[in-house]
Each structure stands twice: as structure tokens, then as C-alpha cells.
LUMKOLLO-513488 format. One line per 3 residues: their letters; for each residue y, x, z negated of C-alpha. Coordinates in Angstrom, 3 decimals. Example, Ala and Ser with C-alpha at 12.3 -4.5 7.8 and 13.67 -1.06 7.14 Angstrom:
# residues 2
AS) -4.500 12.300 -7.800  -1.060 13.670 -7.140
# end
This chain:
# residues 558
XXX) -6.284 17.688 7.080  -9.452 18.879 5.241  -7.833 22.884 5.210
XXX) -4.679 21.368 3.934  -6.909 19.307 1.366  -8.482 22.320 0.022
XXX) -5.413 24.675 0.157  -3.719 21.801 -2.260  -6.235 21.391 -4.553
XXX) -7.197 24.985 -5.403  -5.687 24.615 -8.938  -7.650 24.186 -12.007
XXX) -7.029 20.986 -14.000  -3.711 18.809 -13.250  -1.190 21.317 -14.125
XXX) 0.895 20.783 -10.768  3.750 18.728 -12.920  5.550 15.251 -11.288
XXX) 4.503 14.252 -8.152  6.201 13.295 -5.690  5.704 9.536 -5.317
XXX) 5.780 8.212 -8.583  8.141 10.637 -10.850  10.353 13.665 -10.219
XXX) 11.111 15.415 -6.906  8.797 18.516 -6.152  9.683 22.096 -5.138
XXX) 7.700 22.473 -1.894  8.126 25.798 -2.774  6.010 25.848 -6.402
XXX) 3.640 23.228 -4.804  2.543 25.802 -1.930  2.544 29.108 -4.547
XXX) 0.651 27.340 -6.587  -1.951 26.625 -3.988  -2.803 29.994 -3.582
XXX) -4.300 30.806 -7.690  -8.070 30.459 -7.199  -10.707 31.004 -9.656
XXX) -10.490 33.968 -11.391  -14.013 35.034 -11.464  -14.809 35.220 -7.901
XXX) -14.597 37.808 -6.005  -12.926 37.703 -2.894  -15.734 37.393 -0.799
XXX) -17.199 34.729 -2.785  -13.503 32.728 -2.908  -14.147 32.636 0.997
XXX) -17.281 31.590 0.787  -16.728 28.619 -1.786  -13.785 27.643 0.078
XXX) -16.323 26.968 3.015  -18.702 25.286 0.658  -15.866 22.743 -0.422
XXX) -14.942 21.650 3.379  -18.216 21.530 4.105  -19.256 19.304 1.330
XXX) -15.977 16.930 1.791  -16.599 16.972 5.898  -20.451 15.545 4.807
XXX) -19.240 13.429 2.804  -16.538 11.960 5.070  -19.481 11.753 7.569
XXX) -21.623 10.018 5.500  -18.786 7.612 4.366  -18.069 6.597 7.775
XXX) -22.035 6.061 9.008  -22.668 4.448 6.013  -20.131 2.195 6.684
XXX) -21.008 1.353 10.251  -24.093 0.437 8.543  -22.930 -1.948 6.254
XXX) -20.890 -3.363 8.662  -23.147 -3.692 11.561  -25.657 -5.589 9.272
XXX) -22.828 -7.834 7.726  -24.172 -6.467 4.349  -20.568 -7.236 2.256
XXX) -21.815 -6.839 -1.065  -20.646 -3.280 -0.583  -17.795 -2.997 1.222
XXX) -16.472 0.269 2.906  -14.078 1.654 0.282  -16.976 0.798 -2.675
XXX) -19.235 2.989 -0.337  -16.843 5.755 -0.082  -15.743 5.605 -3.714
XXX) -19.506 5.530 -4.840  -20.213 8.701 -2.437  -17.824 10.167 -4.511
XXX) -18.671 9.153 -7.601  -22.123 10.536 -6.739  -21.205 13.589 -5.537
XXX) -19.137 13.671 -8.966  -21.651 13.215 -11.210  -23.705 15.814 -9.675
XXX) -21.540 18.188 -9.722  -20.530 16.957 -13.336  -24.526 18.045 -15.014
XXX) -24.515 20.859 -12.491  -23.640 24.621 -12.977  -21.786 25.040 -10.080
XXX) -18.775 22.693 -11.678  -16.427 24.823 -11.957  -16.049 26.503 -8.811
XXX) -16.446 22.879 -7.208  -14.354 21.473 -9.300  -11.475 23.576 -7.866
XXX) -11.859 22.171 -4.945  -11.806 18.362 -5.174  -9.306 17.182 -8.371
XXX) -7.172 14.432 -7.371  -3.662 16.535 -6.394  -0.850 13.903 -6.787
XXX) 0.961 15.289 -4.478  -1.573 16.023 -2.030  -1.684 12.149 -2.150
XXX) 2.178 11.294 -2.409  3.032 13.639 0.353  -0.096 13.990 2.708
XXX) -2.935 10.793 2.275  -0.232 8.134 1.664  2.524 8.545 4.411
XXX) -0.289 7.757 7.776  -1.158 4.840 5.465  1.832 3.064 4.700
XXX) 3.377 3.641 8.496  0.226 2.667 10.140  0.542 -0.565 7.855
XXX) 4.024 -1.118 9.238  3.318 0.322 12.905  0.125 -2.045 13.349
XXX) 1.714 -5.320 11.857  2.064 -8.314 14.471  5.021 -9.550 14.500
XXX) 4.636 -13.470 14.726  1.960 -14.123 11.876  4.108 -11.829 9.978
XXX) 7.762 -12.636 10.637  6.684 -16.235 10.119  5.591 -15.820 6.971
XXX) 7.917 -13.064 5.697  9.753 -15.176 3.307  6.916 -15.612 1.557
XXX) 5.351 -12.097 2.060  8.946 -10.857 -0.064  8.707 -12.644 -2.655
XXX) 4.682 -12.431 -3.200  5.572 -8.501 -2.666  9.237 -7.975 -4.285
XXX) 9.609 -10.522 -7.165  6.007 -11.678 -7.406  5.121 -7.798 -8.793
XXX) 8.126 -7.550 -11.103  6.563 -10.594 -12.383  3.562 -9.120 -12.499
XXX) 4.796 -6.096 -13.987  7.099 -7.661 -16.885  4.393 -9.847 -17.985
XXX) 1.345 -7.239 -18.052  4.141 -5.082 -19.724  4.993 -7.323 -22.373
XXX) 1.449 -8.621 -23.154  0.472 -5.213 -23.448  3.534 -4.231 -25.986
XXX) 2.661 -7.496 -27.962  -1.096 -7.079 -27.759  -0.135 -3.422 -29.383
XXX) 2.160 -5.173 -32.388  -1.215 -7.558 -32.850  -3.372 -4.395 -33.259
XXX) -5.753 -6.177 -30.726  -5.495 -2.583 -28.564  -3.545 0.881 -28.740
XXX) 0.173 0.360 -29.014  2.556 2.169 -26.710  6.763 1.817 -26.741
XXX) 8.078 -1.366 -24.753  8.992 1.072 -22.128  5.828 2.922 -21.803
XXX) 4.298 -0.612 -21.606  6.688 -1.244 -18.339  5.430 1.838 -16.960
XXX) 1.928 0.932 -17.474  2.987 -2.770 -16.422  4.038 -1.447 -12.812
XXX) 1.771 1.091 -11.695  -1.123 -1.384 -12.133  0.697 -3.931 -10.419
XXX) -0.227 -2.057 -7.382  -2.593 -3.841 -5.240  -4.913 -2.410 -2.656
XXX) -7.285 -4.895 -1.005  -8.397 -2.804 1.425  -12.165 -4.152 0.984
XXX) -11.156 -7.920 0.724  -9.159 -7.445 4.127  -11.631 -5.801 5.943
XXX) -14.181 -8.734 4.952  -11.383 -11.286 5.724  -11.122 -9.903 9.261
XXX) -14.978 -9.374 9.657  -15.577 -13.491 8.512  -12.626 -14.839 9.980
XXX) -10.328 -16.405 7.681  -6.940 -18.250 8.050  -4.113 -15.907 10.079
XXX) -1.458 -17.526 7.854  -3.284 -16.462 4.749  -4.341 -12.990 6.010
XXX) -1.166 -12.413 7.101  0.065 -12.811 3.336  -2.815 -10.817 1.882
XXX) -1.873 -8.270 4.541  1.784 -8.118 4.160  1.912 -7.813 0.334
XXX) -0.429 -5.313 0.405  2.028 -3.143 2.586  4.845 -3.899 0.153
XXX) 3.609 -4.505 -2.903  2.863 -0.543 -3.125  6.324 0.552 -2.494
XXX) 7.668 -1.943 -5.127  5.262 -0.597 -7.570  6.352 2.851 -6.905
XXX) 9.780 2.160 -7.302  9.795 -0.008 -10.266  7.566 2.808 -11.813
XXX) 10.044 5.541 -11.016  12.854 3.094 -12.562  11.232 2.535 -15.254
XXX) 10.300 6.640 -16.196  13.861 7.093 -15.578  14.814 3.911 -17.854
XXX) 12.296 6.107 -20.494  14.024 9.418 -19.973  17.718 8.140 -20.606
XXX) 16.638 5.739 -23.620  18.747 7.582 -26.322  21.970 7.334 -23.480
XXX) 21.641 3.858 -24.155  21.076 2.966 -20.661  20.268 -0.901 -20.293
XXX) 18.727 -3.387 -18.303  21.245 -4.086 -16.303  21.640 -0.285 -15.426
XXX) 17.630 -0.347 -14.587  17.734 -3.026 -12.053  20.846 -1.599 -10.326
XXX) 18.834 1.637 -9.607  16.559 0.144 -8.587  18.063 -2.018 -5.819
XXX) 19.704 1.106 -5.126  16.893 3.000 -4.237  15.020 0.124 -2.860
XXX) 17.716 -0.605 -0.437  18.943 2.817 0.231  15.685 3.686 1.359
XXX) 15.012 0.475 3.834  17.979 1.365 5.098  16.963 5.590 5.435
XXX) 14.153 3.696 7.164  15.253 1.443 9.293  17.738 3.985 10.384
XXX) 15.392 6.385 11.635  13.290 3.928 13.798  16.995 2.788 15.617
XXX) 17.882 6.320 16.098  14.117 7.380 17.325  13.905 4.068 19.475
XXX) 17.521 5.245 20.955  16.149 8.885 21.684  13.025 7.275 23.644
XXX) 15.471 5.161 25.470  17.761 7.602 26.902  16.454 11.180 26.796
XXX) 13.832 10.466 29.811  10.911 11.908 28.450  8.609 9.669 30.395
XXX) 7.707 11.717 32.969  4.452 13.613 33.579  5.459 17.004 32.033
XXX) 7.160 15.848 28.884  4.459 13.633 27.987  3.649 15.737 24.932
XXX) 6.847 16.523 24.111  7.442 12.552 23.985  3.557 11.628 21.722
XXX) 4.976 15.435 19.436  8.465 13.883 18.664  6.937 10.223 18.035
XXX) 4.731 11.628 15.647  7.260 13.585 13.624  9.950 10.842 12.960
XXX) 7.812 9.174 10.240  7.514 12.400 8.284  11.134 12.980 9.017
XXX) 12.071 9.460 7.538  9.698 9.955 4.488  10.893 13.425 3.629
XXX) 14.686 12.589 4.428  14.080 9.165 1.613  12.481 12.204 -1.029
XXX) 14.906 14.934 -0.564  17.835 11.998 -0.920  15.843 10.930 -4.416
XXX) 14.702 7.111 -2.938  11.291 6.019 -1.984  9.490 7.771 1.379
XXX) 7.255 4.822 0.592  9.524 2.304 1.665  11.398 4.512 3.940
XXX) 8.186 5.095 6.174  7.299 1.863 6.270  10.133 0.235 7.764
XXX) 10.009 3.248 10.267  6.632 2.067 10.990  7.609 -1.649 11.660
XXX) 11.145 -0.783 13.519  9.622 2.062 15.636  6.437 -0.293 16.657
XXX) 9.369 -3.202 17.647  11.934 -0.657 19.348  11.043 2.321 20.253
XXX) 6.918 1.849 21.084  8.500 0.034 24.307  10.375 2.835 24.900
XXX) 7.364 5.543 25.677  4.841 5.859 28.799  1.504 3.691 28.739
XXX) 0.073 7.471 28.188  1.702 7.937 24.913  1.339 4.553 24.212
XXX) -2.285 4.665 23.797  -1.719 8.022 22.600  -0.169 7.531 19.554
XXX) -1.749 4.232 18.556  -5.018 5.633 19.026  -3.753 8.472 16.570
XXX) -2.173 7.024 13.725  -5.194 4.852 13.494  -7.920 8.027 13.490
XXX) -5.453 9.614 10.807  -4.795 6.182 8.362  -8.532 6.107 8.619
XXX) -9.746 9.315 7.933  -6.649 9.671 4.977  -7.984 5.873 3.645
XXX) -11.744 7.256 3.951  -10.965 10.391 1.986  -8.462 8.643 -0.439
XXX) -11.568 6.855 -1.577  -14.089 9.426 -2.125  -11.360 11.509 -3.631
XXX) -10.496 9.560 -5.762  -14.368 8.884 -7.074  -14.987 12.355 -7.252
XXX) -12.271 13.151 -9.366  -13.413 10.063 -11.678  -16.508 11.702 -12.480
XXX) -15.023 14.940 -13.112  -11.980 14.145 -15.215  -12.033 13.913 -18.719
XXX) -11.250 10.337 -20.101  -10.294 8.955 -23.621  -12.718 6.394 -24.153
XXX) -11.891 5.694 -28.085  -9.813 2.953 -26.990  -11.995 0.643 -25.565
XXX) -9.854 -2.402 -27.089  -7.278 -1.439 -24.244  -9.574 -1.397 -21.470
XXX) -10.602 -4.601 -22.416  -7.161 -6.778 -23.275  -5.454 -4.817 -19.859
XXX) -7.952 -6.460 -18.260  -7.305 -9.692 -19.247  -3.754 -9.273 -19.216
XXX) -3.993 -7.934 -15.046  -5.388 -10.908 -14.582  -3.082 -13.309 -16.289
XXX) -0.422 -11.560 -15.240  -1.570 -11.945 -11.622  -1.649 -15.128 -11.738
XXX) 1.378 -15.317 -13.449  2.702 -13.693 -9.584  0.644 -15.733 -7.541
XXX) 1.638 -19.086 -8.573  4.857 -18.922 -9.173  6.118 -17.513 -6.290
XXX) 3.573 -19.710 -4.268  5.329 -22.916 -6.506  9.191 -21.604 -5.291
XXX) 7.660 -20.630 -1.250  6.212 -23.991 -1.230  9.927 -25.720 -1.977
XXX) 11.335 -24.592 0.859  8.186 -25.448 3.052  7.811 -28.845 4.937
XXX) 4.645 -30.243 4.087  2.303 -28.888 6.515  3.294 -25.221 5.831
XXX) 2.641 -25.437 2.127  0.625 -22.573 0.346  -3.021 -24.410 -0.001
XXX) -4.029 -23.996 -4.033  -7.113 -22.374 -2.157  -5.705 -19.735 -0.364
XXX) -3.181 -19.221 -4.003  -6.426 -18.572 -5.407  -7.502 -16.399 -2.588
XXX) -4.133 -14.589 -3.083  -5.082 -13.942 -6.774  -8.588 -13.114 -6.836
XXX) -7.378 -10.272 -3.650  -5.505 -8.276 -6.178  -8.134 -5.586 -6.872
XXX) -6.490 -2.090 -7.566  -6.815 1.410 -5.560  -5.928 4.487 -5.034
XXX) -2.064 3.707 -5.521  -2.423 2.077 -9.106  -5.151 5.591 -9.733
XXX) -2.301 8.239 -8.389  0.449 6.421 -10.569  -1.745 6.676 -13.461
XXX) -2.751 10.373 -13.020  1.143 10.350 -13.153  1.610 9.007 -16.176
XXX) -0.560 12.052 -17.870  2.591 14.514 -17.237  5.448 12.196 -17.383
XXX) 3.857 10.389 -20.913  2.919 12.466 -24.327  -0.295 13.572 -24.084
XXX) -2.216 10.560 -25.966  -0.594 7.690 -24.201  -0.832 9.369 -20.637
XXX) -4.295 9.569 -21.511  -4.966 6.241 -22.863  -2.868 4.303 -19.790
XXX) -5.327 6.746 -17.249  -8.833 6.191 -18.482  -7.908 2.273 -18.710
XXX) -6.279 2.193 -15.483  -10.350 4.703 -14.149  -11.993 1.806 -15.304
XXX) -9.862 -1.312 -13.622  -9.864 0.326 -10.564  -13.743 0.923 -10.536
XXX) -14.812 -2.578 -12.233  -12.138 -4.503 -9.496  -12.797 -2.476 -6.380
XXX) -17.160 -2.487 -7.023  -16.967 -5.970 -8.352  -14.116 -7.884 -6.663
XXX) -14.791 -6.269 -3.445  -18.349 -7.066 -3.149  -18.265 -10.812 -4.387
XXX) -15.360 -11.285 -1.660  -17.368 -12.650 0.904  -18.702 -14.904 -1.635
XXX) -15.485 -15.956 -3.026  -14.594 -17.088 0.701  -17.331 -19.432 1.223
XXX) -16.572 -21.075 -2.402  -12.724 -21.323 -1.370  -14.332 -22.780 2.505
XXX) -11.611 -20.667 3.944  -14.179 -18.598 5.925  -13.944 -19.410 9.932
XXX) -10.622 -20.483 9.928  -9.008 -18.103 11.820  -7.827 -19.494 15.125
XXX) -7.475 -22.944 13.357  -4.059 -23.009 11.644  -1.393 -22.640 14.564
XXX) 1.717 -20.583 13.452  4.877 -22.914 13.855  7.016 -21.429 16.712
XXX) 9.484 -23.500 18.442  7.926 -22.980 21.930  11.654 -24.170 23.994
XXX) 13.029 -21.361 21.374  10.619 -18.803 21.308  11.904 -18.899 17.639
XXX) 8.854 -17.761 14.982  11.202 -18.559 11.733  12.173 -21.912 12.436
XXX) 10.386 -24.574 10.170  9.414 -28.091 11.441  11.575 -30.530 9.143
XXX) 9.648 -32.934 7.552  10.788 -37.011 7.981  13.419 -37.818 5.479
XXX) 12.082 -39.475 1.947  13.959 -42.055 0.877  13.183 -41.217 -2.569
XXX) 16.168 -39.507 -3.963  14.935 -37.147 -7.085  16.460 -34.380 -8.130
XXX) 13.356 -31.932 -6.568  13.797 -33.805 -3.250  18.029 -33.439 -3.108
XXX) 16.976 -29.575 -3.984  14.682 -29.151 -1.350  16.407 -30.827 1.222
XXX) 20.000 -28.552 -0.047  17.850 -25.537 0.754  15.919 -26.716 4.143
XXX) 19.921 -27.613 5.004  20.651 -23.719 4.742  18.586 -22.793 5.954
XXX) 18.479 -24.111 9.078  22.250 -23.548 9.095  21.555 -20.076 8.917
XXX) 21.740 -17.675 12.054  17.776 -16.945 13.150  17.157 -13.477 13.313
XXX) 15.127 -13.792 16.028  17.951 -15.060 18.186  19.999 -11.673 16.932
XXX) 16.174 -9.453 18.107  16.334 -10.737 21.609  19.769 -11.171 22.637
XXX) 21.329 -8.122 21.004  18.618 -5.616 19.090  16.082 -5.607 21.746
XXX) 18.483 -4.880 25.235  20.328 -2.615 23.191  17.327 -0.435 22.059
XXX) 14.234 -0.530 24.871  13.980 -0.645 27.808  12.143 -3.784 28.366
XXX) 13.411 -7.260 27.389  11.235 -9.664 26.718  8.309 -7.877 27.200
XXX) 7.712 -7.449 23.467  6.048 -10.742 22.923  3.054 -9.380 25.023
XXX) 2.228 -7.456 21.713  1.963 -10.571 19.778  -1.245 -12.193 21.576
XXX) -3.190 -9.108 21.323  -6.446 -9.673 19.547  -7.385 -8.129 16.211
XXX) -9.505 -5.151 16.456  -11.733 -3.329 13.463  -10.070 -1.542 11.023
XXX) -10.361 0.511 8.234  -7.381 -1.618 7.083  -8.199 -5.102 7.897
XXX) -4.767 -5.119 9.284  -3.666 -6.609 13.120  -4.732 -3.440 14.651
XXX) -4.493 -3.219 18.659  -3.363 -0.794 20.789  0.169 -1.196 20.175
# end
């Protein structure tokens, strides 16, 4: 990973055009040639020996990242969480570099590539998020993880988007075009609380409420990422007249076309498993090779077909880890869950000090401090604007006893710190926006993702103990119908008496929904004996505990 790092990142500045995530397709052809221009004043010799300098410096650094880490975590220090660590290592490093005379030929070596990110750092990520995820504190909750994820950030976005557009008509901060403000609106809609999770799992919070954290997390980025691209494509056919209308049908397009390029890809590898015998002794590594490639083959298949690999990958993830993960010998089963969690940690690890180093490098537009300041404020209203909503409709549909608590809402808010997602978007932004309002949207978006991951992550364990949601976690049962084995059913609640409209409404939709065919019932009498080899074995998975994790997710060995 670290040669590949370096070989990516040998060009000067970010002149590498759209990456491959958040804009335009790439030409894996002009991203490798241009991989190969180095500095012009070394000589050859010298080139080699900077080269080692770089991997050497970003090995340390990974090195110290990870023991300074264990640290931190060992002495249950969580004013500084993991990812602050890393991204302060980096910063460090950064800075150093920055007052140094060496910056050029370091610099070289270390700006924040795009697509490096898009196409290398992300994809272990986002299927690791999907291959890890447990299934019944999940699936139970997955109503509400969709909306939180899918309508809760286009709220988010259309409402940071249009506060932003009006706060630019007020002259209260730097005004951008309504569309420009949607961009801006969805690329820091992208949450990534990696610190909060880790601190929820190292506490010990509710399962129901880290299982929403958790799960909107995994989605919320490839929403982001496709309402961004949707809404640069909205910007580049503006004088077609393209309208709304048009910009929410592409994007359900490529939202669902590439769940479905997903899902696809985890039936057909969960098939292959099934049938091709590669179980034995001497095609063990032929079986952990193959298992490893079908994620990249699902994300590049999504890109070359112009959806989301975001999405794509992660529904691999969470079909292959139901289906086909069954399917392989106990070998490769520890295998390959050992190694997509060394690779989403060492890729989340580098993302962060990355990303800091490039920080202190980069040159930012601070004249428009006004903008810094009111996104801020907007972020947060418009997060809340997400969080309580959707918790409102969730909680209609709930009986009683599985209502959002307003604590854990406010837990859900005050988790919405931004990362490396809502940082690559924004470096996006710089070649798919003119040059001053690229700029403007990328220094702003430097300084929310510093201030929330520093500050947000390291009052988190404080912010626990004030919501008393710390120690919870084995107290709030998951409602499964135990005759049923059913995780999605909900417990009706007695019948009111009281006949107002909200109560007719909520018992219309409790009516269909109970009257509506469980999936779960489909999974195990259909999905499951089609696709593995073992029925009813799956629900072993479930009870596993939680591990560590870079993540904070439900790691285990499967």
C-alpha cells in the first residue's frame, strides 16, 4: 500500500483533474502516467533516494500512529482519540516540513491524491463497514438506519445548502450560486465518527443506539457522494435547463443501479463459493485470492458503468458476509476477516495522517473567515435539522418501548463530526468549482473537519456521561420474536382508545406493516438454502462479541 501511496502522489500540487469518487470518471491510464513526473531537480539517484525517505517517513509515522494509540487506549485517556492522534501526527509532521527546506521534495510525496483516496484508501473501508456489520442490531434497526442515512442527509444537505445561499444574499459570508451551495451542502453532510464509535465501543453504550451511529456512518458516505456527483452534474447542465425533477431521477438512478451492481456481485460470488469446490486443501488460496478480488471487481464494475463503487462495495460487503462467508473453509474464514480488518485499519490509520499532512501543506484562503464561521453554525443546525426529524417520523411507526430516546437523538447529533470523506469531496470541489469558490468551500470545509474531529472527538466520552448513556450496552434487548426467529417484527403496543388523528395514522402504518411479507422469512426459507451451504447456521454470527476496532464497528471474526 505505502509503494502504491508514493507512486500516486509523486505529482506536484493537485493537478490530477476529477477524481474518481466525487466527480468525473478517471483514465486509469493518465492517472498511472502521471505518476511517474517527479521533481525536476533531482537527479536520478537522488529521486531514489527521496522516494525511500518518503516511505520511510509515512511507515514511522503509521508506527507511531498505531503505538500511540495503544497508548491512549490502554490508559482510557479519550480526550484524544485515535484518529485526532493520527491527524495531529500529521499535522505535525506538516508543519515541519511546512518551515523546513526540504518542502518541496517532501511535499511530492504526501499531497492528498483524490484518487489515491477514491480508488485505493476508501474501497477496504466502506466493505469492511458492510462485511463486519451484525446482522440483528442492524437489520432491526434498518428502517431507521435509511432514513437517518438516505433522507436524513438530503435534509441535511438542502438545508446547509440553502442557509448557506441565503446567508450569501445577507452578506453575512461569501456568496456562491444556489447550486454551488448544494454542492457545498452535500459533501459536508458526510459524517465520519470514527472517534465517537471507537469511544462508544470502549465505554459501552446502548447496542440499539450504536447500531444507528454505526449504520449511518456506513451510508451516510455513499449518499453524500452521490448527491454530490448529482448535484456537479445538476451544475454542469444548468444552461440545458435541466430541473429538479431531472436531479432526483439521476440520482435514484445511480443510487439504485449501483445497490443493485452490488448486491449482484455478492449473489454471484456467494454462488461461485457454493458450487466450484474450492474448499479443499490445495485451493485454499485460490478460494481467500478470488474472495478478495470481488469487492474491487464490484467497485470498479459501479465506476466504469458511471454509478457509485461506494455504494456498490458496500452492499458487496454486507451480501458477501451473509452468503457467501458461509460458503468458504474455516481457513479462509479467518483468513479473510483477519485481512480486511489489517487493511481498513492501516487505510483508516493513513487516511488520517494523510489527510493532516496535507492540511499543513496546502495553501488555504483564509480572507473569508465569515464563511468558516456561519458554515459552522449552519452544519450544526442543519444536523439537527436530520436528526430530529427523521427520529420524529422513526418514532411513529415505533411502539412505545422502541422509541428513539431524546438522549440518544442528541447523541445522534452531537456524533456528526466530519472526516476524511467530507475533506476528499472538498479537495474536489477545487477542480470541478472556479478557482475562488473551490477555494473558499476547501479551506472552510480544513477547518470543520479539524475543529469537529479535535474537539467533538475528545469531549465524546464526556458527552456520554452527561447523556447517562454510558454502560448500557447489554441492557436494551433487541426485539426478536424468539418462536419466529424474526428480528423486524415490532411488539404492538395495547390499543388506545383515544381516537386522534396521530393515533388512526400510526396504527394505519403499524397495520402495514405488519401485513407486509418479513424479509427475514424470504432470508431463511429461500435466499439462504439457495446460496450457502449451511442453513441456519448463520445466526451463530449474530452472538459473537464485539472486538476492538479501528472502526468501532461489530468486528469479530466473521
Amino acid at each position: 500500500m505505502f509503494s502504491m501511496a508514493t507512486t500516486l502522489t509523486m505529482t506536484s500540487g493537485h493537478d490530477a483533474g476529477d477524481g474518481g469518487g466525487g466527480g468525473s470518471q478517471i483514465s486509469p491510464a493518465s492517472l498511472f502516467s502521471s505518476s511517474t513526473s517527479s521533481p525536476p531537480s533531482l537527479h536520478p539517484g537522488k529521486e531514489q533516494q527521496a522516494a525511500g525517505v518518503g516511505i520511510l517517513l509515512q511507515i514511522m509515522m503509521l508506527v507511531l500512529s498505531f503505538v500511540l494509540g495503544h497508548v491512549l487506549r490502554r490508559h482510557k485517556f479519550y480526550y484524544l482519540p485515535e484518529a485526532s492522534a493520527s491527524l495531529l501526527i500529521g499535522l505535525t509532521v506538516g508543519a515541519l516540513a511546512n518551515i523546513s527546506d526540504t518542502e518541496t521534495s517532501i511535499r511530492a510525496w504526501f499531497n492528498f491524491h483524490e484518487e489515491f483516496f477514491f480508488l485505493f484508501l476508501l474501497p477496504p473501508i466502506i466493505f469492511q463497514s458492510g462485511f463486519s456489520l451484525q446482522p440483528k442490531p442492524f437489520f432491526s434497526n434498518f428502517g431507521a438506519i435509511v432514513t437517518f442515512a438516505i433522507l436524513g442527509t438530503f435534509i441535511s444537505s438542502v438545508v446547509t445548502g440553502v442557509l448557506v445561499y441565503l446567508g450569501g444574499l445577507m452578506f453575512l459570508m461569501y456568496k456562491l450560486p444556489f447550486v454551488e451551495c448544494l454542492m457545498f451542502g452535500a459533501l459536508i453532510s458526510a459524517t465520519d465518527p470514527v472517534t465517537v464509535l471507537s469511544i462508544f465501543q470502549e465505554l459501552g453504550t446502548d447496542m440499539n443506539l450504536y447500531a444507528l451511529v454505526f449504520g449511518e456512518s456506513v451510508l451516510n458516505d455513499a449518499m453524500a457522494i452521490s448527491l454530490y456527483r448529482t448535484m456537479s452534474l445538476a451544475r454542469s447542465h444548468v444552461s440545458s435547463g435541466q430541473n429538479f425533477f431531472m436531479v432526483v431521477v439521476r440520482f435514484l438512478e445511480t443510487f439504485v443501479g449501483s445497490m443493485s451492481a452490488g448486491v449482484g456481485v455478492g449473489f454471484i460470488s456467494a454462488l461461485l463459493f457454493k458450487y466450484a469446490g474450492l474448499d479443499i486443501d490445495n485451493l485454499q488460496n485460490l478460494e481467500c485470492c478470488l474472495f478478495v478480488l470481488f469487492p474491487y471487481f464490484s467497485y470498479m464494475l459501479a465506476e466504469g458503468l458511471g454509478l457509485s463503487g461506494i455504494v456498490s462495495i458496500l452492499f458487496t460487503g454486507i451480501v458477501m458476509k451473509h452468503y457467501g462467508y458461509s460458503n468458504l473453509s474455516e481457513n479462509s474464514q479467518r483468513f479473510v476477516s483477519a485481512f480486511f480488518h489489517l487493511i481498513s485499519s492501516l487505510a483508516e490509520t493513513f487516511i488520517f495522517i494523510y489527510m493532516g499532512f496535507d492540511i499543513a501543506m496546502e495553501q488555504h484562503s483564509w480572507s473569508h473567515v465569515g464563511f468558516i464561521f456561519f458554515s459552522i453554525i449552519f452544519i450544526g443546525v442543519a444536523r439537527a435539522a436530520n436528526v430530529f426529524s427523521c427520529a420524529y417520523m422513526v418514532n411513529l411507526v415505533r411502539p412505545s418501548h422502541r422509541h428513539i430516546p431524546i438522549n440518544h437523538q442528541k447523541a445522534l447529533w452531537y456524533s456528526g463530526l466530519r472526516g476524511a470523506m467530507a475533506f476528499a469531496l472538498a479537495l474536489q470541489s477545487v477542480h470541478d468549482l472556479p478557482e475562488g469558490h473551490g477555494q473558499t468551500i476547501f479551506t472552510a470545509t480544513t477547518a470543520i473537519v479539524v475543529l469537529t474531529v479535535l474537539l467533538i472527538g475528545g469531549s465524546t466520552g464526556t458527552m456520554l456521561e452527561a447523556l447517562q448513556v454510558v454502560g448500557e450496552g447489554h441492557e436494551s434487548p433487541l426485539d426478536v420474536d424468539e418462536t419466529s426467529g424474526d428480528n423486524f417484527r415490532y411488539i404492538a403496543p395495547p390499543y388506545d382508545d383515544d381516537s386522534t388523528s396521530e393515533n388512526r395514522f400510526k396504527l394505519k402504518l403499524k397495520e402495514l406493516r405488519r401485513s407486509t411479507p418479513s424479509f427475514t422469512s424470504l432470508d431463511r426459507n429461500y435466499l439462504t438454502p439457495f446460496f450457502t451451504t449451511q442453513n441456519g447456521d448463520e445466526g451463530d454470527i449474530d452472538d459473537e462479541p464485539m472486538s476492538s476496532s479501528r472502526r468501532g464497528g461489530f468486528y469479530g471474526d466473521g
